[in-house]
N, C-alpha and C positions, 0 to 999 in steps of 0.2 A: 725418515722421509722415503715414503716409495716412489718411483718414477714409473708412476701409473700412464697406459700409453697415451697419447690427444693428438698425435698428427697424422693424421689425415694420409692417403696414396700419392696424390698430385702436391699436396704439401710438401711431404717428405719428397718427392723428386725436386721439385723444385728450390726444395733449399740442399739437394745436393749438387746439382747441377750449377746452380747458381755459386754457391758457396767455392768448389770446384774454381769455377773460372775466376772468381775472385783470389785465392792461392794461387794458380798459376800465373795471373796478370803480376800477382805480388813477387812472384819468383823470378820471371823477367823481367824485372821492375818496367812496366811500363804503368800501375796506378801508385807505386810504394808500398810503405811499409802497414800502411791501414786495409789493402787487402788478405791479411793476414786473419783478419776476423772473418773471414770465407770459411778458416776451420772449425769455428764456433758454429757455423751453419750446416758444416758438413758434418760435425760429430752426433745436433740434436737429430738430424736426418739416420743417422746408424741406431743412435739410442731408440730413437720413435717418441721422443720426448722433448717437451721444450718449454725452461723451467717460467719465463717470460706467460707463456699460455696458461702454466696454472696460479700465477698468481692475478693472471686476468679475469679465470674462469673461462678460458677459450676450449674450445674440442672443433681439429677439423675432422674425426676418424665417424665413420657412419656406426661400427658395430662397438666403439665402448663408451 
């Protein structure tokens, strides 16, 4: 399987930034231990992949 790219600029920030505060809140605990799945968001945001989107058939990227 290749992890052909499908996210998108504003995609990919946003599941960093998002993802991001989610780990953080998780580490103060002030949401527990389920904002740990923040890293999942922040890892397909590094990759530019995100394996969810292709087995939907999504693409948010304009040029692939």
């Amino acid at each position: 399987m290749t992890l052909t790219r499908n996210l998108g600029r504003f995609d990919r920030l946003a599941r960093l930034v998002l993802g991001a505060l989610l780990v953080v809140l998780a580490i103060t605990g002030t949401i527990g231990v389920w904002g740990w799945l923040g890293a999942i968001f922040v890892a397909t945001a590094f990759m530019n992949f995100c394996p969810v989107y292709r087995v939907l058939g999504l693409k948010t990227c304009q040029d692939c």
